[in-house]
N, C-alpha and C positions, 0 to 999 in steps of 0.2 A: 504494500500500500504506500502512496506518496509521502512525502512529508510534508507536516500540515506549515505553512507559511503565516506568520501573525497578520499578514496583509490579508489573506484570504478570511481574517472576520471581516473585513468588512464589504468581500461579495455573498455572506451571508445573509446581509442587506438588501443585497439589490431586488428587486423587482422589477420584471415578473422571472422567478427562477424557476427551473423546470424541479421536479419533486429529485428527481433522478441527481444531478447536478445538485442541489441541499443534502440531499442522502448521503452523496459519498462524500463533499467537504464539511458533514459534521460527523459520519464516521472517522476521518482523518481525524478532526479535533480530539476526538473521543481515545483513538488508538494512543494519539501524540501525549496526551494526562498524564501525569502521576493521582490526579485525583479526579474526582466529574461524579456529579451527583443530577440526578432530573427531577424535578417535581410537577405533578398537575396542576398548576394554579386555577384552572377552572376549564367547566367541562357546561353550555348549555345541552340540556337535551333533548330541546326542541332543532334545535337549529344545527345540532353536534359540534358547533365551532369551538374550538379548542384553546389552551392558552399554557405553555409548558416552558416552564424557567429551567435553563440548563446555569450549573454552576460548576468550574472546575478548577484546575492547575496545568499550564503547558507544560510539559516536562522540556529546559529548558535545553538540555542538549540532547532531545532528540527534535527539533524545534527551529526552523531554518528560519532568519529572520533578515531577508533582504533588502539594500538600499532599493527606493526607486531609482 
């Protein structure tokens, strides 16, 4: 799996991302941890719209952090 790059939080951002493309650069994030916790912050369910707080640690040298 790639190395997750601190710049790519912020095409965790973008909009509109494809599920696929969020999938694998928050799997990255996730592999790249020493820590990562997720919690449900809220769930309607009528409407099933979701709301899910991820909280973690980069692990700092597996963790490429490039100039632009």
């Amino acid at each position: 799996m790639p190395r997750f790059r601190i710049q790519d939080i912020q095409l965790l951002e973008n909009v509109p991302t494809s599920p696929g493309s969020l999938r694998s650069k928050l799997g990255e994030m996730i592999v790249n941890s020493t820590v990562f916790r997720a919690k449900v912050d809220s769930l309607n369910p009528e409407t099933w719209e979701y709301r899910i707080v991820l909280e973690g640690t980069l692990d700092k040298e597996d963790t490429k952090f490039e100039q632009p």
